[in-house]
Backbone atoms as SQL, in Angstrom:
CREATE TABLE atoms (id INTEGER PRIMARY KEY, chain TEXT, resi INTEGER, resn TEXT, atom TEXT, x REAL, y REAL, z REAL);
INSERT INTO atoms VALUES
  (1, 'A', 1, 'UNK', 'N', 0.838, -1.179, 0.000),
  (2, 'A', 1, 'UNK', 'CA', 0.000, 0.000, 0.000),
  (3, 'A', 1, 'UNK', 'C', 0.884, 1.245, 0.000),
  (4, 'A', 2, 'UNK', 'N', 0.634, 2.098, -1.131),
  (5, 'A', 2, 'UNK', 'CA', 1.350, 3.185, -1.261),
  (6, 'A', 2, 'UNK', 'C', 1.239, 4.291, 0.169),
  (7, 'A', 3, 'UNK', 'N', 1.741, 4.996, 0.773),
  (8, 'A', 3, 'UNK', 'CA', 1.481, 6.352, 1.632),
  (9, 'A', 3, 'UNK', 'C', 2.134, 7.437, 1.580),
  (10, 'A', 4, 'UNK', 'N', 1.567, 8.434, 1.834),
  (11, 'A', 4, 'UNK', 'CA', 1.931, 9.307, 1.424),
  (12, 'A', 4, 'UNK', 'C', 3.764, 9.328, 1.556),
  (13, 'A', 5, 'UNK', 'N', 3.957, 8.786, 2.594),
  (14, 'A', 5, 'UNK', 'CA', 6.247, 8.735, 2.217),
  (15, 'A', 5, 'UNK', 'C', 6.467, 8.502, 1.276),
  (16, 'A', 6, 'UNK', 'N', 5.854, 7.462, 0.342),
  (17, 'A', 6, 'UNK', 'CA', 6.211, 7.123, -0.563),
  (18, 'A', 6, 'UNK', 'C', 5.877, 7.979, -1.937),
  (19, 'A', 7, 'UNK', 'N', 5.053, 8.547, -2.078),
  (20, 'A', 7, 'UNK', 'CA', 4.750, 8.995, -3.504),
  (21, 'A', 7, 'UNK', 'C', 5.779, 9.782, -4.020),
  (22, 'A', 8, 'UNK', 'N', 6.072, 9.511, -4.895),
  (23, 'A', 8, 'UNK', 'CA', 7.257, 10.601, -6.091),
  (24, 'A', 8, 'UNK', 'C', 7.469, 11.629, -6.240),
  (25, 'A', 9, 'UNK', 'N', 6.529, 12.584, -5.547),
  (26, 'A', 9, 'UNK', 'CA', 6.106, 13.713, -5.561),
  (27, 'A', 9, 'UNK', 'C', 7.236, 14.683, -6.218),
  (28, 'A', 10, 'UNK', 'N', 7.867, 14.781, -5.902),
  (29, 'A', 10, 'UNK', 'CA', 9.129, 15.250, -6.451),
  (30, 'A', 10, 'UNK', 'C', 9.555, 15.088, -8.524),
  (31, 'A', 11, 'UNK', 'N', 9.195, 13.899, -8.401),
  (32, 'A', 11, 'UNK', 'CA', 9.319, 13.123, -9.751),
  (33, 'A', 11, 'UNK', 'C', 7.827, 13.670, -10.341),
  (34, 'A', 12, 'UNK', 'N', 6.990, 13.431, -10.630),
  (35, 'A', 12, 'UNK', 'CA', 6.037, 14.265, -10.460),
  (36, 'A', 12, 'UNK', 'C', 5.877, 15.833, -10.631),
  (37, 'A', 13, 'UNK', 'N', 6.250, 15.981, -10.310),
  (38, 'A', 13, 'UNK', 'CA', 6.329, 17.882, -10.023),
  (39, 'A', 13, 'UNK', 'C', 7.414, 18.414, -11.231),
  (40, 'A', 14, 'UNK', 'N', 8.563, 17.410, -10.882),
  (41, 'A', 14, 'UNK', 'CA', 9.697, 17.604, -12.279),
  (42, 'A', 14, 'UNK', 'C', 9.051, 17.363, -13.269),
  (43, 'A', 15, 'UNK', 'N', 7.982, 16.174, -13.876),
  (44, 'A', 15, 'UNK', 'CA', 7.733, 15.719, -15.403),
  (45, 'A', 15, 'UNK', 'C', 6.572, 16.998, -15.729),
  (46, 'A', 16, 'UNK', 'N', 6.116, 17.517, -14.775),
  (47, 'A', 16, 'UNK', 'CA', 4.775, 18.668, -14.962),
  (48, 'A', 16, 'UNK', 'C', 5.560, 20.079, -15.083),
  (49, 'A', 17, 'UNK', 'N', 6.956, 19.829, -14.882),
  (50, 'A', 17, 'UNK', 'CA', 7.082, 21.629, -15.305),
  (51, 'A', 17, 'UNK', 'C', 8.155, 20.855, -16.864),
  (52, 'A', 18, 'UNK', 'N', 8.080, 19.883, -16.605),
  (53, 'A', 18, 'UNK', 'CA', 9.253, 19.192, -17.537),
  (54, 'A', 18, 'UNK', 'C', 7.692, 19.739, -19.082),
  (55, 'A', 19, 'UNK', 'N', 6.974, 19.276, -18.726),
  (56, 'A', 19, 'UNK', 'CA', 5.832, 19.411, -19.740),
  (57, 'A', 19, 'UNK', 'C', 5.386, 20.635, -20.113),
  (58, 'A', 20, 'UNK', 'N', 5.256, 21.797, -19.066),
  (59, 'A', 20, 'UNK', 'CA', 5.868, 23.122, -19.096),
  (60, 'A', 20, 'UNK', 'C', 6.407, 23.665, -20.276),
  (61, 'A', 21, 'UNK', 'N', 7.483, 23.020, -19.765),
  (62, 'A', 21, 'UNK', 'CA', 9.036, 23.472, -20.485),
  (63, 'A', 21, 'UNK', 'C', 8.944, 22.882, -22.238),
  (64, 'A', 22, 'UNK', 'N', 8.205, 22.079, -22.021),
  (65, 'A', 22, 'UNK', 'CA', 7.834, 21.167, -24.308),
  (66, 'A', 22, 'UNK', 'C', 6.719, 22.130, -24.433),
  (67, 'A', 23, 'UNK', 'N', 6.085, 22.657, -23.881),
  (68, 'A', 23, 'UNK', 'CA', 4.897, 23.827, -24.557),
  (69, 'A', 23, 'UNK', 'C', 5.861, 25.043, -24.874),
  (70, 'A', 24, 'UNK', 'N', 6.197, 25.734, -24.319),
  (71, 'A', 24, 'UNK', 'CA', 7.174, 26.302, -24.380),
  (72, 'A', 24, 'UNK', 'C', 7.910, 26.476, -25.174),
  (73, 'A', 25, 'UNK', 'N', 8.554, 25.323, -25.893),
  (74, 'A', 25, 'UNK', 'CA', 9.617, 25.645, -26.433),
  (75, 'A', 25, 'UNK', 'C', 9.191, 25.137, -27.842),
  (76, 'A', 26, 'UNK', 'N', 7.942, 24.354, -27.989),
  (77, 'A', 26, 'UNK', 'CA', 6.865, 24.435, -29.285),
  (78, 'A', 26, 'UNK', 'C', 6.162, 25.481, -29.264),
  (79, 'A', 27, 'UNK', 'N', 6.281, 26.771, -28.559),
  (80, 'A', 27, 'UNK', 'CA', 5.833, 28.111, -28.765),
  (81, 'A', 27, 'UNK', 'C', 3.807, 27.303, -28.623),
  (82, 'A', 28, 'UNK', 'N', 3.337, 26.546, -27.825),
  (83, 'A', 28, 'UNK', 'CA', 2.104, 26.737, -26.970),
  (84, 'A', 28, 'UNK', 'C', 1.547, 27.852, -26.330),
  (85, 'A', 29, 'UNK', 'N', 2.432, 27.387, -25.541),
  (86, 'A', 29, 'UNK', 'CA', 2.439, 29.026, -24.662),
  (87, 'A', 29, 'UNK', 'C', 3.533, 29.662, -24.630),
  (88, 'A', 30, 'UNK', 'N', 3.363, 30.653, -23.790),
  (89, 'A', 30, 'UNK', 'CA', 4.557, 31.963, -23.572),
  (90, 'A', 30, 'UNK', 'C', 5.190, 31.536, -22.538),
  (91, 'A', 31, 'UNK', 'N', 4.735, 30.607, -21.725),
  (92, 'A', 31, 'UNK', 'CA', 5.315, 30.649, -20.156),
  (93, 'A', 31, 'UNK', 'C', 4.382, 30.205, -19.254),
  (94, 'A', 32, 'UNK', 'N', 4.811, 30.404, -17.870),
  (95, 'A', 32, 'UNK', 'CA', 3.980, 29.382, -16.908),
  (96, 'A', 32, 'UNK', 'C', 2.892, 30.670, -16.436),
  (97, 'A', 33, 'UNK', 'N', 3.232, 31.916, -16.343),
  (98, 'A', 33, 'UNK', 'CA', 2.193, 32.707, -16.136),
  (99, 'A', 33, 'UNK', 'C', 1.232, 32.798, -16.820),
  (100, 'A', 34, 'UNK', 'N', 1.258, 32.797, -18.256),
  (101, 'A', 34, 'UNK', 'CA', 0.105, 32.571, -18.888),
  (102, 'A', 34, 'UNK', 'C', -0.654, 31.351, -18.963),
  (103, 'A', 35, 'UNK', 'N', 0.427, 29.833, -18.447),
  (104, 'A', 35, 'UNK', 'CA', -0.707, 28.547, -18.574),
  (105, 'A', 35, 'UNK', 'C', -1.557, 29.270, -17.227),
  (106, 'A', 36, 'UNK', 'N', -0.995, 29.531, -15.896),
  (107, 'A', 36, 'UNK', 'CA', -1.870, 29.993, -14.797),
  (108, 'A', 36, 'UNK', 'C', -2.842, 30.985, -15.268),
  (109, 'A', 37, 'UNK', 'N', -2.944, 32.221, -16.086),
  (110, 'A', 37, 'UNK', 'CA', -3.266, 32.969, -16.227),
  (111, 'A', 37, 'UNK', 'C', -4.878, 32.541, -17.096),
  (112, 'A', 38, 'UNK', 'N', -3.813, 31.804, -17.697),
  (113, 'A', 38, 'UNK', 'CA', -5.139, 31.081, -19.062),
  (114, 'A', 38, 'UNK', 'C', -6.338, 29.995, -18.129),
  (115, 'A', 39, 'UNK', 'N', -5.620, 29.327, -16.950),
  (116, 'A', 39, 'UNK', 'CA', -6.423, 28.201, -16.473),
  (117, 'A', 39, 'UNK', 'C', -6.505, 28.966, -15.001),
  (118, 'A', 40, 'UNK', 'N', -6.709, 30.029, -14.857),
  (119, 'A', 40, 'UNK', 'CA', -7.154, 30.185, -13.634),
  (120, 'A', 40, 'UNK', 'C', -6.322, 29.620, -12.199),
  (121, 'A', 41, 'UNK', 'N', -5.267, 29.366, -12.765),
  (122, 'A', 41, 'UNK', 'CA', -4.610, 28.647, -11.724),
  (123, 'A', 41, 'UNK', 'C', -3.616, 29.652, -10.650),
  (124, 'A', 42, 'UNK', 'N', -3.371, 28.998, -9.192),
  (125, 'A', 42, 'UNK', 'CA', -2.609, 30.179, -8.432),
  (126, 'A', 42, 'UNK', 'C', -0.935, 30.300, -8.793),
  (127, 'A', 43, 'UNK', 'N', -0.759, 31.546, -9.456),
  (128, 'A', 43, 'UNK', 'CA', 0.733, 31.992, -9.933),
  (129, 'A', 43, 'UNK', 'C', 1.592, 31.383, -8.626),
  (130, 'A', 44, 'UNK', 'N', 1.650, 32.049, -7.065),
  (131, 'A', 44, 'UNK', 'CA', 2.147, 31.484, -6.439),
  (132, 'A', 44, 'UNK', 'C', 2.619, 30.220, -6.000),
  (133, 'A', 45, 'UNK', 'N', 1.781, 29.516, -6.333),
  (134, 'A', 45, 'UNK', 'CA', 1.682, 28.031, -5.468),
  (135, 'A', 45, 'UNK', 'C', 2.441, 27.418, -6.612),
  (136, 'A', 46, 'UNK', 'N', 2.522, 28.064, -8.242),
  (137, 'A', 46, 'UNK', 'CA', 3.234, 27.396, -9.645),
  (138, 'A', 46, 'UNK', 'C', 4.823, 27.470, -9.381),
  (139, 'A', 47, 'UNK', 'N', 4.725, 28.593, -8.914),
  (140, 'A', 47, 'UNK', 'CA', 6.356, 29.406, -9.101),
  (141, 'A', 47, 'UNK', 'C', 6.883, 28.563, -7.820),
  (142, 'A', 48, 'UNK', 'N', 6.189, 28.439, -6.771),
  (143, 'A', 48, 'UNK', 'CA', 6.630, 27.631, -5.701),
  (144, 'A', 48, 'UNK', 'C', 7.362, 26.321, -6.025),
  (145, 'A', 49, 'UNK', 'N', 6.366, 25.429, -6.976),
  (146, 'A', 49, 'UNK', 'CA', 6.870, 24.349, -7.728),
  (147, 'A', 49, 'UNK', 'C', 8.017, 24.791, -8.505),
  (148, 'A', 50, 'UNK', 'N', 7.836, 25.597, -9.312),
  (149, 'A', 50, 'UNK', 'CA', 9.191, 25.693, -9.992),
  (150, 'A', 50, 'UNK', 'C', 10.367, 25.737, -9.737),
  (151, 'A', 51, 'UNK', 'N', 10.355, 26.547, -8.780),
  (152, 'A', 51, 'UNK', 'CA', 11.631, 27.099, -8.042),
  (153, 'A', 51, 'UNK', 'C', 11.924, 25.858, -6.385),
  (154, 'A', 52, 'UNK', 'N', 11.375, 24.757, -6.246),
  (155, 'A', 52, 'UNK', 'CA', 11.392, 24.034, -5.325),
  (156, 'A', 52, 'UNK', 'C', 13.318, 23.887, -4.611),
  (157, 'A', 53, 'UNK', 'N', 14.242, 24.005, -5.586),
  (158, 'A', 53, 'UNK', 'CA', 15.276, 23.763, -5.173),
  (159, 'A', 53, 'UNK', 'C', 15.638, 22.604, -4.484),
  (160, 'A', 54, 'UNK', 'N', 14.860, 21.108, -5.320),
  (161, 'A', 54, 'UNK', 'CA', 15.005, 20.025, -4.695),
  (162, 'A', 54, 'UNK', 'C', 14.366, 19.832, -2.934),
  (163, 'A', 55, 'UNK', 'N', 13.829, 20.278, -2.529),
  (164, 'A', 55, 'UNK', 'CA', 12.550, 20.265, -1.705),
  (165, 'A', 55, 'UNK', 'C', 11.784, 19.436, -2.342),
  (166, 'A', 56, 'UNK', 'N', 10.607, 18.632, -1.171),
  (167, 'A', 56, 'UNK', 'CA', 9.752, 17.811, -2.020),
  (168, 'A', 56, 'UNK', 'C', 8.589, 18.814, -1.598),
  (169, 'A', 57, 'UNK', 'N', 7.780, 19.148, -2.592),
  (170, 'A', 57, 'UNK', 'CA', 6.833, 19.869, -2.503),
  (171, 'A', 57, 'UNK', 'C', 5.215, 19.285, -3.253),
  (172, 'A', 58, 'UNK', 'N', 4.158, 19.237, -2.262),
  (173, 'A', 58, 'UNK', 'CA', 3.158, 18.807, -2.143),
  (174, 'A', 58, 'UNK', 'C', 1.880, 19.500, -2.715),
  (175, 'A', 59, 'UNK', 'N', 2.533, 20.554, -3.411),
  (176, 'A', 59, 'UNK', 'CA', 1.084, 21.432, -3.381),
  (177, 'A', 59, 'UNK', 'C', 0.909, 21.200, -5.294),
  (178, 'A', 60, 'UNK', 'N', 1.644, 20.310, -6.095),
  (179, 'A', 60, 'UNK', 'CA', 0.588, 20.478, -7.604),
  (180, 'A', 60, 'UNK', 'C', -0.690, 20.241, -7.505),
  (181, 'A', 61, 'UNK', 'N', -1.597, 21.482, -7.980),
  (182, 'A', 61, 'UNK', 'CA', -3.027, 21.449, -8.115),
  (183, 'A', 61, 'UNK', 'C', -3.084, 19.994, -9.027),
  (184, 'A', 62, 'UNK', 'N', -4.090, 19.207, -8.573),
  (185, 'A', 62, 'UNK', 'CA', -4.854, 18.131, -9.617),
  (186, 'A', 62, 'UNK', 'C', -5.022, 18.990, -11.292),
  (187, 'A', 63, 'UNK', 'N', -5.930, 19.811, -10.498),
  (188, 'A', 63, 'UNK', 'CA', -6.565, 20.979, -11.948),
  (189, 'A', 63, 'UNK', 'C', -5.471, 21.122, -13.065),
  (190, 'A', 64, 'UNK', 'N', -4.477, 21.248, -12.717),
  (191, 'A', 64, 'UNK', 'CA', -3.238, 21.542, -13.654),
  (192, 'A', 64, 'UNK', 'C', -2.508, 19.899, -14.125),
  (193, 'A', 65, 'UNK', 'N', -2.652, 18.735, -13.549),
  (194, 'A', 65, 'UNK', 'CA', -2.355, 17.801, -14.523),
  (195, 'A', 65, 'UNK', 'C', -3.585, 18.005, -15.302),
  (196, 'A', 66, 'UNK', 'N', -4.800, 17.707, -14.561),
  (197, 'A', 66, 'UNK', 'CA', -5.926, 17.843, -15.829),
  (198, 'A', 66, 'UNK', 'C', -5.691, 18.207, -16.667),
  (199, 'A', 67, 'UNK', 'N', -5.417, 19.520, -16.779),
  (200, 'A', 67, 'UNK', 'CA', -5.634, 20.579, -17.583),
  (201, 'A', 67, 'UNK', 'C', -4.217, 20.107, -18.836),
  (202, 'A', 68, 'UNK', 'N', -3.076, 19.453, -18.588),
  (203, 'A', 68, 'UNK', 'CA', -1.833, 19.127, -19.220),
  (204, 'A', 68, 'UNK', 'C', -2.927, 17.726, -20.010),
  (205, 'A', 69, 'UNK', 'N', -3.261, 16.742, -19.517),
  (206, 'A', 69, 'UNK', 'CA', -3.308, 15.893, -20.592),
  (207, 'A', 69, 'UNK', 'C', -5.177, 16.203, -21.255),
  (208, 'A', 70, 'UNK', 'N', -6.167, 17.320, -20.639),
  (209, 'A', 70, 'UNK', 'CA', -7.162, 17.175, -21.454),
  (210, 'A', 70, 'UNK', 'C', -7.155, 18.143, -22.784),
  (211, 'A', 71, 'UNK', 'N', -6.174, 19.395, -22.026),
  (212, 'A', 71, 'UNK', 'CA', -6.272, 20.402, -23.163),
  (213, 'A', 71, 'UNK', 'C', -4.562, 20.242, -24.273),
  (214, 'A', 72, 'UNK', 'N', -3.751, 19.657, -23.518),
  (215, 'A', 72, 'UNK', 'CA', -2.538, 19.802, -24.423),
  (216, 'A', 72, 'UNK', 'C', -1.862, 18.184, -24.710),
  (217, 'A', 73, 'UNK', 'N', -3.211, 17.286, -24.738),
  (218, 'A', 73, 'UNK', 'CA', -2.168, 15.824, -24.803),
  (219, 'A', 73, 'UNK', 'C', -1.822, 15.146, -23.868),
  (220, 'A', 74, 'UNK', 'N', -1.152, 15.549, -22.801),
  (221, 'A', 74, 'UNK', 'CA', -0.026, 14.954, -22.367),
  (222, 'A', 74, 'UNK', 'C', -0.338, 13.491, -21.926),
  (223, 'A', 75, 'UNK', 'N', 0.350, 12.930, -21.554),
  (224, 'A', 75, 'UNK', 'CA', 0.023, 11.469, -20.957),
  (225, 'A', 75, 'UNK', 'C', 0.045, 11.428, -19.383),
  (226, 'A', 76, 'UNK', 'N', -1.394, 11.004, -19.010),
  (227, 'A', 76, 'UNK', 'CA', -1.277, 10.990, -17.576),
  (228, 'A', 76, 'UNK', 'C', -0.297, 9.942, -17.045),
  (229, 'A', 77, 'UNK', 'N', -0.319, 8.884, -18.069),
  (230, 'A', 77, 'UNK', 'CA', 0.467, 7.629, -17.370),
  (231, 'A', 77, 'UNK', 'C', 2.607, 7.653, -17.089),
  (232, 'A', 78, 'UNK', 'N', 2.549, 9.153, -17.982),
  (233, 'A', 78, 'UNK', 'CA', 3.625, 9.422, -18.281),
  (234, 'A', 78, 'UNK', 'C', 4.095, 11.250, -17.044),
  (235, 'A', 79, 'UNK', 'N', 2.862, 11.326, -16.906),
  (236, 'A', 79, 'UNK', 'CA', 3.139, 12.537, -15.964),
  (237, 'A', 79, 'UNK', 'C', 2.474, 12.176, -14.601),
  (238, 'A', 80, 'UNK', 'N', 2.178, 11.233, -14.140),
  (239, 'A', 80, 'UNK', 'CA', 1.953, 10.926, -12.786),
  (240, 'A', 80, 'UNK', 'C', 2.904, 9.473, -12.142),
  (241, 'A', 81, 'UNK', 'N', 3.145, 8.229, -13.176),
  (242, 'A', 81, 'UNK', 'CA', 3.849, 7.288, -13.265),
  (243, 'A', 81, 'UNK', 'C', 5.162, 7.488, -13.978),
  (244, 'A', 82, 'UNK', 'N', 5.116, 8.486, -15.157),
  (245, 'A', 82, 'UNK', 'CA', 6.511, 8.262, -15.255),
  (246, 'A', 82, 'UNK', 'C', 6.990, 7.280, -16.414),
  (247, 'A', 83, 'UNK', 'N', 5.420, 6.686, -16.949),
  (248, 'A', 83, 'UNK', 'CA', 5.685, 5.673, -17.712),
  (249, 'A', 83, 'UNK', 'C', 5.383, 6.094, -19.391),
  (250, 'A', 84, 'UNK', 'N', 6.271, 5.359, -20.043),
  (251, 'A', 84, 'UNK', 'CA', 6.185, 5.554, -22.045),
  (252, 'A', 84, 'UNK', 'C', 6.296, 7.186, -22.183),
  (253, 'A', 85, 'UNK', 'N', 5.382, 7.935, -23.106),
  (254, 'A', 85, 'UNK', 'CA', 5.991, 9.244, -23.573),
  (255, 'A', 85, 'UNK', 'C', 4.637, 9.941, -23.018),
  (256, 'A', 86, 'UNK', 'N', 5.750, 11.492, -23.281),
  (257, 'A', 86, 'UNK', 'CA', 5.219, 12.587, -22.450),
  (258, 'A', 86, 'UNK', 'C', 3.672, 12.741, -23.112),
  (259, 'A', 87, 'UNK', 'N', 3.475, 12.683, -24.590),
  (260, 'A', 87, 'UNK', 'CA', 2.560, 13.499, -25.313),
  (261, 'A', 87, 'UNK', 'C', 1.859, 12.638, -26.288),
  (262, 'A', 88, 'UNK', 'N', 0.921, 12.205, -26.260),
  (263, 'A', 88, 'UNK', 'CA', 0.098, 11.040, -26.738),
  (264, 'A', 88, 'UNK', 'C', -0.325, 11.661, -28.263),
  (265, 'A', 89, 'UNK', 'N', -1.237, 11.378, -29.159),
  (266, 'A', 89, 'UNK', 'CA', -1.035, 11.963, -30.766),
  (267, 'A', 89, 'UNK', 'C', -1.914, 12.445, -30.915),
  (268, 'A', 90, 'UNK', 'N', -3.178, 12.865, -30.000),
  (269, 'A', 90, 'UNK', 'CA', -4.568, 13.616, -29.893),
  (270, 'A', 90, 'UNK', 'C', -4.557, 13.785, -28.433),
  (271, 'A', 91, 'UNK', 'N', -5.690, 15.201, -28.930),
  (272, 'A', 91, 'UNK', 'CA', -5.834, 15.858, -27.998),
  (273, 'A', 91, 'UNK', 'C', -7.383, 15.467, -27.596),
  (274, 'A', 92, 'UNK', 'N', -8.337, 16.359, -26.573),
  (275, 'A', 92, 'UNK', 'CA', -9.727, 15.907, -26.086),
  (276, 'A', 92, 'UNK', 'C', -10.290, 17.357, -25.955),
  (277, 'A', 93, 'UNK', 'N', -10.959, 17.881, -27.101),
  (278, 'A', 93, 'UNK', 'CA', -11.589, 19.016, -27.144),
  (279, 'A', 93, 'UNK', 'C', -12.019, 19.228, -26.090),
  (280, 'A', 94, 'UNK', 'N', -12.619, 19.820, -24.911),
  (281, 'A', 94, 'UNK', 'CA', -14.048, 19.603, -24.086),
  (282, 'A', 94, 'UNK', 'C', -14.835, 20.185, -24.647);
């Protein structure tokens, strides 16, 4: 049984700004203020993640993986596990 000591969190937090960082640099977005900006999400609590400095930090909103594999692809199995590739070959309109 997994508990909370155990979860990756860390690993985790890296593949979600790691995913970030491929929007980005496929010109998606501009940056992490505008994914927050665009999804309503808290700037603070993002930049917190970003800047963790190897700290394990607990606070990625759910809302924001959502938001990575419903609006931009990504693979949940690949941004919560870690497993096969970041970015699956369709997206899921809502």
């Amino acid at each position: 049984m997994l508990t909370s000591l155990n979860v990756p969190t860390k690993e985790i937090v890296d593949r979600f700004m790691e995913a970030i960082d491929m929007l980005k640099s496929d010109k998606t977005i501009p940056g992490l203020v505008y994914f927050c900006e665009a999804h309503q999400l808290p700037k603070t609590t993002m930049f917190t993640l970003k800047n963790h400095f190897g700290k394990v930090v607990k606070i990625l909103p759910m809302e924001a993986v959502y938001i990575l594999a419903l609006e931009y692809g990504f693979s949940l199995d690949w941004l919560i596990l870690g497993i096969g590739k970041p970015k699956k070959r369709y997206r899921i309109d809502a």
